[in-house]
PAPA-844788 format. One record per atom (N, C-alpha, C): x, y, z. Coordinates in steps of 0.001 Angstrom, whole numbers, plus 524288, in hexadecimal, padded with zeros to 5 digits. Atoms other than C-alpha are relative to their C-alpha. Layout:
N
XYZ...
//
This chain:
167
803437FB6D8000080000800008000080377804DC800007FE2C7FAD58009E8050080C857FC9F7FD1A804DF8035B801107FBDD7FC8E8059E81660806C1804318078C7FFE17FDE17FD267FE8D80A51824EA808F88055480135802887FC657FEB67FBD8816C78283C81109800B7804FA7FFF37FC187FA4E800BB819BB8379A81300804518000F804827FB0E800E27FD5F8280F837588175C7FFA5805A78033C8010E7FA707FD3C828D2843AA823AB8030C804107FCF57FC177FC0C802D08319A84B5E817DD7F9F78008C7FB5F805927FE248037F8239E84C0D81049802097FBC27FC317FECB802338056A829108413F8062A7FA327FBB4800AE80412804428007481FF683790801B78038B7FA117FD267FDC48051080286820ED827DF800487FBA57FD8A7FD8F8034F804517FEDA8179081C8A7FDA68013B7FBAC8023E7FE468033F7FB33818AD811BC804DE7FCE97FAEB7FEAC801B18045880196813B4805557FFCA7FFF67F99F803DA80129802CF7FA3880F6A7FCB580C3A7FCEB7FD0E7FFE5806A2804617FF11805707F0A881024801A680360804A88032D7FDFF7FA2D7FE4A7F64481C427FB777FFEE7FF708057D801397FF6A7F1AE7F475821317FE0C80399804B68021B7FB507FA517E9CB7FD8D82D61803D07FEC2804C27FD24800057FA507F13F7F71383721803AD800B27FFE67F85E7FD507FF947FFDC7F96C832017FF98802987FD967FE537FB79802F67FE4C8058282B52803B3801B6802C07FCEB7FE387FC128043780B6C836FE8061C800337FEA37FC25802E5801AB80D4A80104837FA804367FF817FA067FBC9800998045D813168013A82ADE802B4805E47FEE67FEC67FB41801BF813F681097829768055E800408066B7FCF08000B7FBB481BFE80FFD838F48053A7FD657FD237FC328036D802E18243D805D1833078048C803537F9D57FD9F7FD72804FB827D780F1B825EA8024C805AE8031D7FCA77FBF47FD4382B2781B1C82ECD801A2800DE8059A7FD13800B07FAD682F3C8160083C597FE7480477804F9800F77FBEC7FAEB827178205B843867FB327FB1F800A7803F88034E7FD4E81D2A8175F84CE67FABA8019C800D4805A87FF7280067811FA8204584DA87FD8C802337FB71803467FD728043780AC4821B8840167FA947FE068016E803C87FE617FF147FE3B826E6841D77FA607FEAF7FA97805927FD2A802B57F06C826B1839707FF16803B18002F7FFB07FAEA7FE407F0A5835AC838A57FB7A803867FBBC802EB7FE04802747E84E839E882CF47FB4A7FA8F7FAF58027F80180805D47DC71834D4821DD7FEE78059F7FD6E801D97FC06802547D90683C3F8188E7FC897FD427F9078032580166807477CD5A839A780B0C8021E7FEF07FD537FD687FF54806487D0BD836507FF8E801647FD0B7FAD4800FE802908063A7CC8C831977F2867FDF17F9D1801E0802C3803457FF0F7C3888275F7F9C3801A77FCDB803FC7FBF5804687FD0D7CEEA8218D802BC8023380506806F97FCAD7FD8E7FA297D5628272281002805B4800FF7FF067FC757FFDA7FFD27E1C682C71810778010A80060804A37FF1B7FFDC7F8677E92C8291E81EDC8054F802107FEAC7FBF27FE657FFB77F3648310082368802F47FD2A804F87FBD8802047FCC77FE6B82A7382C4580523803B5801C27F9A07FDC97FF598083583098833D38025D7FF16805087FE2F7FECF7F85280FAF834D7842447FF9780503800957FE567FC8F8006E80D6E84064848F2802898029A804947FBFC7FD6A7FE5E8182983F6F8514E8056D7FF327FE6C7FA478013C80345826FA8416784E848027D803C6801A67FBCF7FBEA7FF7283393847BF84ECB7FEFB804387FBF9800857FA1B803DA835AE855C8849DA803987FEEC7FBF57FD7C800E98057483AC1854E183BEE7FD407FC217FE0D80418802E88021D831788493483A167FC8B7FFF57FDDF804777FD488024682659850B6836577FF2D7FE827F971800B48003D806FF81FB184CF4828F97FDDC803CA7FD2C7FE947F980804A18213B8577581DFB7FB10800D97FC81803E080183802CD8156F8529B819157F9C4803E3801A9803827FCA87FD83808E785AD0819BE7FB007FC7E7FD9E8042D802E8802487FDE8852018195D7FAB8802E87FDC9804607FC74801367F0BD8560B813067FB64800B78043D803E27FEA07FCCF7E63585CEC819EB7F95E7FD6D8019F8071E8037A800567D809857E381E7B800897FAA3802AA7FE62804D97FD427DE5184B55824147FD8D7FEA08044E801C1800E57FB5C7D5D98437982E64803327FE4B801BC7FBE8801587FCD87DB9A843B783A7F7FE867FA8F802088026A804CB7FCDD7DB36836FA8407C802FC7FDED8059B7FD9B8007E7FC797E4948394C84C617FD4880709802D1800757FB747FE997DC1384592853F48028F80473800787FC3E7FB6C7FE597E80984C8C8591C801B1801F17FBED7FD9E7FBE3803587ED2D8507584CE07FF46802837FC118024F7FD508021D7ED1C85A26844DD7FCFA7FD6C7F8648028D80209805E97E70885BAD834E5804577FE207FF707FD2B8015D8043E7EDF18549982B8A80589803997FE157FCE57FC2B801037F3E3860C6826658055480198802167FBB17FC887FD927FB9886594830268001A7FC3D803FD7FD978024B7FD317FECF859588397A8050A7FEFD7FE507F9218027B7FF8580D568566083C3A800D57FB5C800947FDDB806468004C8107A84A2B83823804DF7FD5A800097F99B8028C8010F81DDA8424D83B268013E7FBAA7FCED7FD008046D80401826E4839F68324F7FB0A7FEFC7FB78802378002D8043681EB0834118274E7F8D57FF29800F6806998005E800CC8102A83386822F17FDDC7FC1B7FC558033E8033C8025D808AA828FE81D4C7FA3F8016A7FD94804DA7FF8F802647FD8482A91813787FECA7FA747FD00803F8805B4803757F46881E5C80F607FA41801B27FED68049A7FFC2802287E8E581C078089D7FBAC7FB89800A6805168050D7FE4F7DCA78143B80E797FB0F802077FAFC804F27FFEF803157CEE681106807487FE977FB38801188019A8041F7FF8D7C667808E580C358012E7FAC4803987FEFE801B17FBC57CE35804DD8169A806257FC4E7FE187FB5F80178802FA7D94A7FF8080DBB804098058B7FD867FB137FBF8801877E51F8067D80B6B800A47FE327FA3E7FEDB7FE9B8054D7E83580B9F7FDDF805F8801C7800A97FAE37FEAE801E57F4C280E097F61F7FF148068D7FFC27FFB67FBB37FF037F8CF81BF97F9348051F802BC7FE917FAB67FE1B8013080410821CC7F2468014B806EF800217FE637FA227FFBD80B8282F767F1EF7FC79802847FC8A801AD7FB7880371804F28358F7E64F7F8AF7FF7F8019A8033D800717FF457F9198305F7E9EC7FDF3805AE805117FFE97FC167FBBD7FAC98378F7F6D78002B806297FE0B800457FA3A801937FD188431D7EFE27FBCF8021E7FDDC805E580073804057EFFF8425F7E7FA7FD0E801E3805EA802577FD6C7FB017EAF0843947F6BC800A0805398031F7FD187FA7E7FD6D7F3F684D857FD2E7FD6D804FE7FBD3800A87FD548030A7EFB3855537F0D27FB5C804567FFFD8057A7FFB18004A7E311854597F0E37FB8A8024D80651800197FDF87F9D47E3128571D7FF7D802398068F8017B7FF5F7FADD7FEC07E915863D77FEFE7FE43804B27F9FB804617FCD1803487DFD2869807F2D87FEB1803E38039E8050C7FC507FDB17DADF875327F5228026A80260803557FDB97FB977FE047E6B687ACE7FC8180456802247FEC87FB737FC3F802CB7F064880107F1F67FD188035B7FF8E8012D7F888801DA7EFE188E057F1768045D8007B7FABE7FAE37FF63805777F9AC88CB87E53D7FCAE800127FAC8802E47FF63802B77F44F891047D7D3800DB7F97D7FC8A7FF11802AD8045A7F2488852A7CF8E8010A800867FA077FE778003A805477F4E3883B07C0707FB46801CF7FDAA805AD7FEDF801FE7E54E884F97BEAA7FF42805438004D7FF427FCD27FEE37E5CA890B37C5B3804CC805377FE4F7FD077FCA38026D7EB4F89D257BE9D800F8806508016B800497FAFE7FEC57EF198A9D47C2587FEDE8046F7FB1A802237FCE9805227E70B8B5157BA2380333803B47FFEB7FCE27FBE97FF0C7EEB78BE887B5D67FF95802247FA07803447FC8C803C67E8698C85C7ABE5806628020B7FAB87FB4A7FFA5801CE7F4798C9C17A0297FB38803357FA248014A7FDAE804CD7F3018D5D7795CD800DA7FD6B7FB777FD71801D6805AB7F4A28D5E378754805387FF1B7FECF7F94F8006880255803AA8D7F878884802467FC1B802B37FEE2804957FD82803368CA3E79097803A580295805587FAF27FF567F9F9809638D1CE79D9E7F9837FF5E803D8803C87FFCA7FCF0800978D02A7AA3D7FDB8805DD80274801707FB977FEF97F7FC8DA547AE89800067FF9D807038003D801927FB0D7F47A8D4E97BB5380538802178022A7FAEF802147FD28802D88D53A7C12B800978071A7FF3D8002C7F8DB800B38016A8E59F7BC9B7FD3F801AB804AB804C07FC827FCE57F7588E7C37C541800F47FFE7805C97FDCE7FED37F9597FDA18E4487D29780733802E97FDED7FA8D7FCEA7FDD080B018EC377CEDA7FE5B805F48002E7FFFC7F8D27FE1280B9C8FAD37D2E3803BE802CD7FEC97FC7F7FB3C801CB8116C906837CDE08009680283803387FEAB7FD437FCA0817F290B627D7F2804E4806647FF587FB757FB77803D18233F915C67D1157FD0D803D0801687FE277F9F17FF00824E1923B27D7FA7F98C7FEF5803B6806667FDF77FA4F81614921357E186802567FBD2804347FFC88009D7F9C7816C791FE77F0537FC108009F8016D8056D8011D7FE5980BA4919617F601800218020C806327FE3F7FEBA7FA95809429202E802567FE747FBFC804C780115803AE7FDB8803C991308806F5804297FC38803797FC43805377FE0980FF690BC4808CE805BC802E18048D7FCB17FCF47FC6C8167C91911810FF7FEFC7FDD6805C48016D802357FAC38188B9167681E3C7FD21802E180320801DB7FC657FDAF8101691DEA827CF803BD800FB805127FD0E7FE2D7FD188167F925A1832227FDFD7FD098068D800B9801957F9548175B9208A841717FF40803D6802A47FF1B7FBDB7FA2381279927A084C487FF287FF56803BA7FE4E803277FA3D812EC91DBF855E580584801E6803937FE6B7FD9D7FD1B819979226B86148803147FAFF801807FD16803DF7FE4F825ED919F1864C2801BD7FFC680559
//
């Protein structure tokens, strides 16, 4: 079964494993030698569950680089969203449906992560065009209209006003 790994440097693996509910744990402990991995997130998606696995305790520098996606059920009360929990050493992502684990690979994961953070680039896309009004002699007009002719005038706006606070 093909599973997730995010290494705590943000890299990504897959991980090609037999496991079943009772050694998931067990086999992910076994691949990174920390003893307490956790059930820490699900999250929807495309008819199946995605489970998140991790630790969230550890040494400083351990910390994973990884910023998981948002909306994540918690399934340990104490901690925080998805988003913004601190997670140590590595992270495990699998794919249930139906109560059977599915093959879950990197790009796949990315099809999720993707699709999970829709809707919060502020970056212009390719679709998206900036208007910008161009005369007959092909120069922009727009880009005229915020410069200022400033040559030989003194705005008395930008003088300083005098103090008469008492020191």
């Amino acid at each position: 079964m093909k599973i997730v790994q995010i290494k705590s440097d943000g890299n990504m693996i897959e991980l090609d494993e037999q496991f079943t509910v009772k050694n998931i744990r067990k086999m992910m402990r076994e691949k990174t030698k920390v003893k307490k991995i956790l059930h820490l997130y699900n999250w929807s998606y495309d008819g199946s569950m995605i489970q998140c696995y991790g630790c969230l305790e550890g040494k400083t520098g351990k910390e994973n680089k990884h910023e998981l996606p948002p909306l994540g059920e918690k399934l340990i009360e104490t901690i925080d969203n998805s988003d913004i929990q601190l997670i140590f050493n590595d992270i495990f992502v699998v794919r249930v449906e139906n109560k059977k684990y599915l093959d879950f690979d990197v790009s796949e994961y990315g099809l999720f992560y993707n699709l999970c953070f829709q809707g919060f680039d502020d970056c212009l896309s390719d679709e998206e065009t900036y208007d910008e009004e161009v005369d007959d002699e092909g120069s922009s007009n727009s880009l005229n209209e915020f410069i200022v002719n400033d040559e030989g005038s003194i705005d008395s706006d930008y003088e300083l006003d005098e103090d008469y606070n008492e020191y």
